[in-house]
C-alpha positions as CSV (number, residue, x, y, z in Angstrom):
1,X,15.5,2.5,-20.4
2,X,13.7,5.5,-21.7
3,X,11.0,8.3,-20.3
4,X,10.9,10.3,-16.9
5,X,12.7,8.3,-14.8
6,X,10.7,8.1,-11.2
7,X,12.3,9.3,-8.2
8,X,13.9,7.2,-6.3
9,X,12.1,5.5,-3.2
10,X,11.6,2.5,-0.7
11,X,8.6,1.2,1.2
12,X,6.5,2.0,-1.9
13,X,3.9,-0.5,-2.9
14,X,4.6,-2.4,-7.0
15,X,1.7,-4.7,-9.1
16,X,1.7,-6.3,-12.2
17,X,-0.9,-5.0,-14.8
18,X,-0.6,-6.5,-18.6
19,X,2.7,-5.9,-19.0
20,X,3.2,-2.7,-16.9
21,X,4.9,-2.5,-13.9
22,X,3.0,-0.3,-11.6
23,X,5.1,1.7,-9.0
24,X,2.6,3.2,-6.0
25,X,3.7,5.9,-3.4
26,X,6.9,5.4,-1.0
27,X,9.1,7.4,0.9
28,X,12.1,8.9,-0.5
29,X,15.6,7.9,1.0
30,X,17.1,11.6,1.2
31,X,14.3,13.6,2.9
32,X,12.2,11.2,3.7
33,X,9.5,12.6,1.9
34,X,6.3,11.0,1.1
35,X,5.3,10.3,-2.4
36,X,2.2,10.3,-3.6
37,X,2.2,9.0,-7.5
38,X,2.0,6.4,-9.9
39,X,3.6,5.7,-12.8
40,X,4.7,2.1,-14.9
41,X,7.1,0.7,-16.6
42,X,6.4,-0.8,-19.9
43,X,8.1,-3.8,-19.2
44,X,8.4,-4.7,-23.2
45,X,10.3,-1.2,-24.6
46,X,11.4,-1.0,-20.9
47,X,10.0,2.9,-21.3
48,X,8.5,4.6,-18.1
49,X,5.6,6.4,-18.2
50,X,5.4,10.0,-16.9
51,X,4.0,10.5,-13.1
52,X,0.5,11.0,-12.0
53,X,-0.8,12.2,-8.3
54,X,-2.9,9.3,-6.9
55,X,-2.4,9.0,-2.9
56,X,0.3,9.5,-0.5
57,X,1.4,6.7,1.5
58,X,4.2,4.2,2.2
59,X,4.3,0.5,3.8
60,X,0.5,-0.2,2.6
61,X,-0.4,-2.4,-0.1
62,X,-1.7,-2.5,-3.6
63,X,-3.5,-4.9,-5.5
64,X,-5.1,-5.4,-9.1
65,X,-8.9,-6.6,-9.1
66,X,-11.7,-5.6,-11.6
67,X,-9.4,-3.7,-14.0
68,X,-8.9,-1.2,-10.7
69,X,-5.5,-0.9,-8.6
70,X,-6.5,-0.9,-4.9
71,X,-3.9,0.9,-2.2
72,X,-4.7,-0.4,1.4
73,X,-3.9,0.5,4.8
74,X,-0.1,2.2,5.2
75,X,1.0,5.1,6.7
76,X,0.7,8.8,6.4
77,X,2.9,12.2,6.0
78,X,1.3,12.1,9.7
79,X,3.2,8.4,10.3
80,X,-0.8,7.9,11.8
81,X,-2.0,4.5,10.5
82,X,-4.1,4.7,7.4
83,X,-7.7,3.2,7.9
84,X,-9.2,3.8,4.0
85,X,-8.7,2.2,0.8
86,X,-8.5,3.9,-2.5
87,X,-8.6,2.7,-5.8
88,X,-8.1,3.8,-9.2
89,X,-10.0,2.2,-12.7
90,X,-7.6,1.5,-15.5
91,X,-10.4,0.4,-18.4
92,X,-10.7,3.1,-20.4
93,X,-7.9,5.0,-20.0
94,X,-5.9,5.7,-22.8
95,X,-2.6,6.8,-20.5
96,X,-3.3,3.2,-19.2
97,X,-4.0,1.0,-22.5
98,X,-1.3,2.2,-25.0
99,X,2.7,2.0,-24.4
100,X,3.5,5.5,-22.7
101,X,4.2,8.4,-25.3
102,X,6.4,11.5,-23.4
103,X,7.0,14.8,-24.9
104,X,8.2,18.5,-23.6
105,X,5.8,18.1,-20.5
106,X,6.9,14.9,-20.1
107,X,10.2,15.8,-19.6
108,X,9.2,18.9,-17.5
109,X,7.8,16.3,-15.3
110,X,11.1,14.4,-15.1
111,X,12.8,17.2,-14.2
112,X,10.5,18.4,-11.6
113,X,10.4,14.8,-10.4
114,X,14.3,14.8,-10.4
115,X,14.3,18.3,-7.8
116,X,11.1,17.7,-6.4
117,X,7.4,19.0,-7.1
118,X,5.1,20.4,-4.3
119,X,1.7,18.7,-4.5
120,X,-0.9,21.3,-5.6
121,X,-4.2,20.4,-3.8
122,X,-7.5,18.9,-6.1
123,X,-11.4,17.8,-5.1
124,X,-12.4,14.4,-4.5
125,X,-15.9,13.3,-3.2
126,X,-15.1,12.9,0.7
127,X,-15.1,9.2,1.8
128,X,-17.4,8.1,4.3
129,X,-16.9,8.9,8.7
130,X,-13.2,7.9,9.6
131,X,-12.4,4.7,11.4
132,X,-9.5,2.4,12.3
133,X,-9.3,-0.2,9.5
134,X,-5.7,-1.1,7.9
135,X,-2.2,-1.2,8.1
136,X,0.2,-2.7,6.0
137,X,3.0,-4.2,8.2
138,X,7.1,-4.9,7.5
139,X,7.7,-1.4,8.4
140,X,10.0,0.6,10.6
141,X,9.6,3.8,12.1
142,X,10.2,7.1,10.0
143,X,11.1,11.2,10.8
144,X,8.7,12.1,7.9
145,X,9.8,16.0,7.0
146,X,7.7,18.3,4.8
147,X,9.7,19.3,1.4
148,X,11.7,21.6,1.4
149,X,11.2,22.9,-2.3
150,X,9.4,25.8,-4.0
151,X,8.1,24.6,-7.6
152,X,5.4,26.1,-9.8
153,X,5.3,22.7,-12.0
154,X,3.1,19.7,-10.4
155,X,2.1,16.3,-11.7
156,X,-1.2,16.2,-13.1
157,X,-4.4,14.0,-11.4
158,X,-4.0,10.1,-12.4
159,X,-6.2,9.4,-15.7
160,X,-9.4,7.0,-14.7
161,X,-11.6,7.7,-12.0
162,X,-9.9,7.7,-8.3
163,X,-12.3,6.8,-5.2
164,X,-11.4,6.3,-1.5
165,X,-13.3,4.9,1.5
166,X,-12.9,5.2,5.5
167,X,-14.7,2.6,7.3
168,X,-16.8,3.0,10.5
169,X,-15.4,1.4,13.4
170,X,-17.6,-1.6,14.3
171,X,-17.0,-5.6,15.2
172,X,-16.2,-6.9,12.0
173,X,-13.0,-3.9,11.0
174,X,-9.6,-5.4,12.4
175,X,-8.9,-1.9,14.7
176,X,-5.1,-1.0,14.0
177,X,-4.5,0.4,16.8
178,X,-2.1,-2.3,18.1
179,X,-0.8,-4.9,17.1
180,X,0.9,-6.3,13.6
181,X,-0.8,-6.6,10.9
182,X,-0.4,-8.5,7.2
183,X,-2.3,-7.9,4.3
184,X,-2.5,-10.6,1.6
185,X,-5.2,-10.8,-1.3
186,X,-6.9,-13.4,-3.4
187,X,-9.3,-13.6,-5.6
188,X,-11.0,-9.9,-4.9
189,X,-10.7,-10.5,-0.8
190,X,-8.3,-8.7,1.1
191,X,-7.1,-10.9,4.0
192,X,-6.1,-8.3,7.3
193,X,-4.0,-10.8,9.8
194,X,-3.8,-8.9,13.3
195,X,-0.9,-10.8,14.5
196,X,0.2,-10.6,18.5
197,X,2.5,-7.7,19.4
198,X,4.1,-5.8,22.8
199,X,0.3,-4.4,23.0
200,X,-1.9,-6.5,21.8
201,X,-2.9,-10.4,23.4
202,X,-3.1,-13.9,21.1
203,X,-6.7,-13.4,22.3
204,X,-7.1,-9.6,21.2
205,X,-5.8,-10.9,17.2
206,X,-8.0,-11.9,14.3
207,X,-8.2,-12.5,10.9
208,X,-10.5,-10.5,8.8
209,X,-11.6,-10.0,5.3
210,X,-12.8,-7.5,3.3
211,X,-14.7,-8.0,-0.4
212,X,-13.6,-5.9,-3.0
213,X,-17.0,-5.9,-4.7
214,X,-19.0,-5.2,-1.9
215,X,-16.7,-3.0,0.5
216,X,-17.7,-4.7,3.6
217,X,-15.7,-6.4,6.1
218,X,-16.1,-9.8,7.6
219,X,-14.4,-11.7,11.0
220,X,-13.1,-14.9,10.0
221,X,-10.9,-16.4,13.3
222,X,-10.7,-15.3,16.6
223,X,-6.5,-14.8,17.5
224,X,-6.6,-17.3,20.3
225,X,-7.4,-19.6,17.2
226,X,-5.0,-19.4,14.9
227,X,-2.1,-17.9,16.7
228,X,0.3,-19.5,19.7
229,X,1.8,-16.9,21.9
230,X,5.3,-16.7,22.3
231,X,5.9,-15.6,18.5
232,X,6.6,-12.1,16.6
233,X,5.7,-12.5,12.9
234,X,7.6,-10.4,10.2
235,X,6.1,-11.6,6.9
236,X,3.0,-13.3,5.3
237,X,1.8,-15.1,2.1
238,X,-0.4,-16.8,0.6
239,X,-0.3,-19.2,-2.5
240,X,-2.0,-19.2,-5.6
241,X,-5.4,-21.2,-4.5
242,X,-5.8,-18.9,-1.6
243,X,-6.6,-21.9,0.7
244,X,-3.5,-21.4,2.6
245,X,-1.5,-19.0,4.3
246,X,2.4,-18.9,5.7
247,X,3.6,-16.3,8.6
248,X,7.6,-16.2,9.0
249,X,8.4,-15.1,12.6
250,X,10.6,-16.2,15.4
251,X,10.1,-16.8,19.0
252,X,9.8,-13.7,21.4
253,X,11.9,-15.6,23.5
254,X,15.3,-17.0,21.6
255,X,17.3,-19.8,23.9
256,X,20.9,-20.8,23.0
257,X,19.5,-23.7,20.6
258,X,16.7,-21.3,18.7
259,X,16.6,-20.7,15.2
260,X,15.7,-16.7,14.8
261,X,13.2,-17.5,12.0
262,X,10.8,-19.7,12.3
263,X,7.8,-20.6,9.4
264,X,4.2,-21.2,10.5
């Protein structure tokens, strides 16, 4: 492989985008410290692209819809559960379009990205009143710690335009303040599963969506109707139709007889 090599990371968030391999955010294993980039892999010279600052997060999710990578739901340097979604356009962008070309900044970047690079701060139109809204789920808990480096070189603002949105609180947003929840996506719909957890009822659950064109959020079940107590979940997807979906879980409960995973 050739280029800046990103730093190295888990709980980060990966799509698929002509070609390029798209890495989004994560936390990094030594310091725990969370990233805020994206960069790609050109997956046909297997060259890296440099690093761009789009938002800092790790265990949400990403998705490609409308030429425009979307980053859901997550968590924070705060480890407070993320209630916007942001999203970056790709059309038009040359950084985006043409196999990656690096040069002397390029490698600067790699070898700030190799020590670490403190986030220099930059304007974006404030998104709309804050509200409880997403979480991307599979995660376990995390010390997040502040970095502990002094750099004058920072990655520079992702190419394309970059937009975010809170939502309001109101009867149709799944609340994330208890509870599990799964994100899944098909055909511009983001699909929020609030499955049943230590603090949260079948009956409290739900299963929302949210249009990508429109930004608004819609309730589709009621918890007591698609979920049977008794059952943690640790994973959902869906398949290619988006007419179905599969949670893998086990019984809260295990007797001597139980299998530890069981698929709903």
């Amino acid at each position: 492989m050739s280029g800046p090599i990103p730093k190295g990371r888990a709980r980060h968030a990966a799509v698929l985008h002509e070609d390029k391999l798209f890495i989004i955010g994560g936390i990094t294993g030594h310091n725990n410290y969370v990233l805020d980039d994206i960069c790609y892999l050109d997956l046909k010279t297997f060259t890296w692209s440099r690093a761009w600052r789009f938002v800092g997060r790790f265990d949400h999710s990403a998705y490609l819809w409308g030429d425009r990578v979307w980053v859901f739901g997550g968590l924070s340097e705060d480890m407070d559960k993320i209630g916007d979604i942001w999203w970056l356009d790709f059309k038009g962008s040359p950084a985006f379009d043409s196999a990656p070309v690096f040069g002397s900044l390029d490698r600067q970047t790699a070898l700030s990205r190799i020590t670490g690079s403190p986030r220099a701060s930059y304007s974006m139109p404030p998104p709309q009143a804050a509200g409880p809204s997403g979480y991307a789920a599979n995660s376990s808990s995390a010390q997040v710690n502040p970095p502990s480096f002094q750099l004058t070189t920072s990655i520079p603002v992702a190419p394309g335009t970059i937009s975010a949105l809170k939502f309001v609180s109101g009867p149709n947003i799944p609340a994330q303040g208890s509870g599990m929840h799964f994100h899944v996506y098909t055909s511009g719909t983001l699909l929020d599963f609030v499955t049943p957890a230590a603090t949260i009822t079948p009956q409290e659950c739900s299963l929302s969506s949210l249009d990508l064109d429109t930004l608004r959020w819609q309730k589709l079940a009621e918890g007591r109707d698609i979920f049977r107590p008794g059952y943690r979940w640790h994973y959902c997807t869906m398949n290619e139709d988006g007419t179905k979906a599969w949670l893998l879980g086990c019984p809260t409960d295990l007797g001597p007889n139980t299998f530890e995973e069981y698929l709903r």
